[in-house]
C-alpha positions as CSV (number, residue, x, y, z in Angstrom):
1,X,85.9,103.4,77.9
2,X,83.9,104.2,74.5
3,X,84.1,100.6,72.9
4,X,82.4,102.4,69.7
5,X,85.3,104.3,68.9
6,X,88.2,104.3,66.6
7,X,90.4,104.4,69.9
8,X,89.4,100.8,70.7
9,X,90.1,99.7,67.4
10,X,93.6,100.7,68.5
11,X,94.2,99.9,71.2
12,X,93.2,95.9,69.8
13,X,95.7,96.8,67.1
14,X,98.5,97.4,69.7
15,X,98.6,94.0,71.4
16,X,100.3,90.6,70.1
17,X,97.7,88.1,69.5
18,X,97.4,84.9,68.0
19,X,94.6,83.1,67.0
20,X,91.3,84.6,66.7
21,X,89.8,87.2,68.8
22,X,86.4,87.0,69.3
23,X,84.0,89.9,69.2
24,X,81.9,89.0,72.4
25,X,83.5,88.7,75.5
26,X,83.1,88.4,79.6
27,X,86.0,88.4,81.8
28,X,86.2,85.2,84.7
29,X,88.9,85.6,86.5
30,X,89.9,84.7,90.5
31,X,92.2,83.0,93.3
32,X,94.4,80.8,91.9
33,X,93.6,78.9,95.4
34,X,89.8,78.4,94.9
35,X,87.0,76.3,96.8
36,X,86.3,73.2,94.8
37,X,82.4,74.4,94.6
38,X,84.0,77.7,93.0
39,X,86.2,76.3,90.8
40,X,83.1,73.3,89.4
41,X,80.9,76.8,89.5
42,X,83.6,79.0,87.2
43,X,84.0,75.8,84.6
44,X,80.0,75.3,84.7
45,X,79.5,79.0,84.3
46,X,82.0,79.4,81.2
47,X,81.0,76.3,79.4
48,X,76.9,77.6,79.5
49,X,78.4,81.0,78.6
50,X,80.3,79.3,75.6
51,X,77.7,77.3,74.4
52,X,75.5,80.1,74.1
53,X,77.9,82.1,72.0
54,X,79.8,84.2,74.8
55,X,84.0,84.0,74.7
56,X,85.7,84.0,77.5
57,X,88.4,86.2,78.6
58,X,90.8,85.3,81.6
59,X,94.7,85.3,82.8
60,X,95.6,81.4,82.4
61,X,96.6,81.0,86.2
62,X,96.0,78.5,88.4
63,X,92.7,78.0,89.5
64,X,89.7,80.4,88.4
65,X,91.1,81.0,85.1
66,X,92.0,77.4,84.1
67,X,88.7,76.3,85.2
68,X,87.2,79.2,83.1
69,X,89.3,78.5,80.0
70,X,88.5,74.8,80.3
71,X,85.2,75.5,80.6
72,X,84.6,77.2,77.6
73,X,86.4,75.1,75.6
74,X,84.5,72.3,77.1
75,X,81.3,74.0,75.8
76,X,82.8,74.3,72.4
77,X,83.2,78.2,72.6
78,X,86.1,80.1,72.1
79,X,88.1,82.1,74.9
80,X,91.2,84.2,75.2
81,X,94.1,83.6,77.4
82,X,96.1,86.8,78.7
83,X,99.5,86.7,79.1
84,X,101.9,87.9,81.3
85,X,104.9,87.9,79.3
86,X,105.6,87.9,75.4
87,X,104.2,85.3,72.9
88,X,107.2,84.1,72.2
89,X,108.4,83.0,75.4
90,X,107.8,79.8,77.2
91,X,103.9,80.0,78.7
92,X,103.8,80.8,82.5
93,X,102.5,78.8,84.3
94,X,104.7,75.9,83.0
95,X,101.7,73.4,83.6
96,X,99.7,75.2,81.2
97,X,101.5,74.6,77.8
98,X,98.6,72.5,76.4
99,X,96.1,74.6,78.1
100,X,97.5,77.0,76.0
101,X,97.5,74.8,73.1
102,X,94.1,74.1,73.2
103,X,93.1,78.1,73.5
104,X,95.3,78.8,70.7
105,X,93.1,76.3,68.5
106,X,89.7,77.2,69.7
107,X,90.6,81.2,70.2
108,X,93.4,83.5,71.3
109,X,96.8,84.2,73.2
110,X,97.1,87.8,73.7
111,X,100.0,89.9,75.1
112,X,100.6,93.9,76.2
113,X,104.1,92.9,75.8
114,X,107.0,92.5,73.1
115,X,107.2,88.8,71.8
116,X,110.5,88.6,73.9
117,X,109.8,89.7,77.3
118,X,110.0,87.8,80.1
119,X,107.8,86.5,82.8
120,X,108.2,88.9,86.3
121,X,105.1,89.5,88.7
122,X,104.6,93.2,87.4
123,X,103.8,91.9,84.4
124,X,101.5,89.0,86.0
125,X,99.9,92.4,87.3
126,X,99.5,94.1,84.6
127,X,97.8,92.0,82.3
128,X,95.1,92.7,84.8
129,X,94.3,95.6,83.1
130,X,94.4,94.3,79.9
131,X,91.8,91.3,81.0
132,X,89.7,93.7,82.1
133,X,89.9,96.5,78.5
134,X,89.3,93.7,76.4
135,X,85.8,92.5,78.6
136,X,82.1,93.8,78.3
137,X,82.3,92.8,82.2
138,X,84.1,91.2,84.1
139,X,82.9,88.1,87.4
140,X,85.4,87.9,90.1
141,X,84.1,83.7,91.5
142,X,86.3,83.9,94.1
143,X,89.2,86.4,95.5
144,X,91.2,86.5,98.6
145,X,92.6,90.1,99.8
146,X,94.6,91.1,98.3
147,X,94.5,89.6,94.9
148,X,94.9,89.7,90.8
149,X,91.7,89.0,90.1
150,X,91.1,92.8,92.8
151,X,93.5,94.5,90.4
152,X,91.5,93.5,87.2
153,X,88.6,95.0,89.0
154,X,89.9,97.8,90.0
155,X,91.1,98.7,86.7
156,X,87.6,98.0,85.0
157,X,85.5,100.1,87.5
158,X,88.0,102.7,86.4
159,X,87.3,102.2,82.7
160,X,83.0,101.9,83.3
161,X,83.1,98.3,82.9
162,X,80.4,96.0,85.1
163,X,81.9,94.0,87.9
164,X,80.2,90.8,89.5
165,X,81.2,89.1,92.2
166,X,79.5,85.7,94.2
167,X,79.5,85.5,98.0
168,X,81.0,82.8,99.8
169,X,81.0,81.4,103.7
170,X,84.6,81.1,103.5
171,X,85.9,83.7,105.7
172,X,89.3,84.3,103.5
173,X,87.0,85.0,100.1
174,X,84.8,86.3,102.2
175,X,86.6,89.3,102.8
176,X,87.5,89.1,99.3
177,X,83.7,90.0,98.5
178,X,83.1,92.5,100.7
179,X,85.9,94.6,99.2
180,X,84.5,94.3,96.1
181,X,80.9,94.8,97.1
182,X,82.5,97.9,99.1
183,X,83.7,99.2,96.3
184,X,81.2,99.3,94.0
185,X,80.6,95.5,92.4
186,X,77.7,93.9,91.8
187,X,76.3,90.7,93.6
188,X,76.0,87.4,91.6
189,X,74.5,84.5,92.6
190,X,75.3,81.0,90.9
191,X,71.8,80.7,89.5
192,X,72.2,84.5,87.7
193,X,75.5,83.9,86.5
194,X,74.8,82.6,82.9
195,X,71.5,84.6,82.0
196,X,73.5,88.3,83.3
197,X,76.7,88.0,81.9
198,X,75.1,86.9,78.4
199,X,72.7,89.5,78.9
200,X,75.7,92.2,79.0
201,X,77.6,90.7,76.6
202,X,75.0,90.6,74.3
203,X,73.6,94.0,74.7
204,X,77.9,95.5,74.4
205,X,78.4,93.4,71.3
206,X,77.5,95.5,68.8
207,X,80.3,98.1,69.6
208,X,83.1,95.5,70.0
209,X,85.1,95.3,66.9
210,X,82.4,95.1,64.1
211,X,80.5,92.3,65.8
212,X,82.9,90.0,64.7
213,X,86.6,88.7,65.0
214,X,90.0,89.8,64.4
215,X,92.5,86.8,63.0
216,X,96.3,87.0,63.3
């Protein structure tokens, strides 16, 4: 994906958002099941990456994502929440109304979808994609097989987009990262995590959207 180009200008233009989209992004995303360790490590991870200046992209699930979105806003940054249904339904999951509240003040909802549409788990799966387009890279904490936060991968080794991903003793995410290592990601340790993902966000930001933000 050429983030220079008029093409990703559209392609920003054909999604509902609200709130502000910020011009430079990682993607955390993961199980919605995680470790305690990875969940502490996906908040401490986004908050740096906020106060530093970096948004945050994830789904709003359970788990990984909350911890990321909390994270960030924790650090005073912005981040974007990716929906799987449309912006004017009621926000899946349920307990994350004021999660979604909070984004909404400090950054973005953003949805593939028209305002109306429903919540089914295609759509849960497809917003993967979208996670992934709107990322300068993307760090899978923490994945079982199979999982979302594989699918967001998958799509952004399709579109040339960096994957990380952390290894763990557990032997359920275990597997998880040995798919993902299999397949082309990149190992991250804890200690990396702030200093590489800034590194590519920074060095991407430039080409994303003028360097600065879109408001709706």
């Amino acid at each position: 994906m050429d983030l220079s180009s008029s093409n990703y200008l559209e392609f920003i233009k054909s999604l509902n958002i609200r709130g502000v989209l910020p011009g430079m992004r990682v993607a955390i995303v993961g199980t919605r099941t995680p470790t305690q360790q990875a969940s502490m490590l996906a908040f401490e991870t986004a908050r740096s990456l906020a106060e530093q200046g970096v948004s945050i992209v994830s789904g709003l699930a359970l788990g990984i994502d909350a911890s990321a979105h909390r994270g960030a806003l924790a650090g005073g940054g912005c981040t974007v929440a990716v929906l799987g249904h449309g912006l004017d339904m009621p926000i899946y999951p349920k307990p994350h109304a004021g999660l979604s509240e909070a984004i909404l003040r400090r950054g973005a909802l953003v949805s593939p979808f028209n305002n109306d549409t429903g919540v089914i788990g295609q759509r849960l799966l497809e917003r993967n994609r979208w996670i992934a387009r709107l990322s300068s890279a993307i760090w899978v904490v923490q994945s079982a097989v199979p999982g979302g936060a594989l699918a967001a991968a998958s799509h952004a080794r399709k579109m040339g987009i960096p994957v990380f991903t952390t290894p763990w003793e557990d032997e359920k995410f275990s597997i998880g990262y040995k798919s993902l290592m299999k397949h082309g990601a990149i190992e991250l340790q804890p200690s990396e995590a702030v200093e590489k993902l800034k590194e590519i966000a920074e060095s991407l930001a430039e080409t994303i959207i003028d360097q600065g933000t879109l408001a709706w």
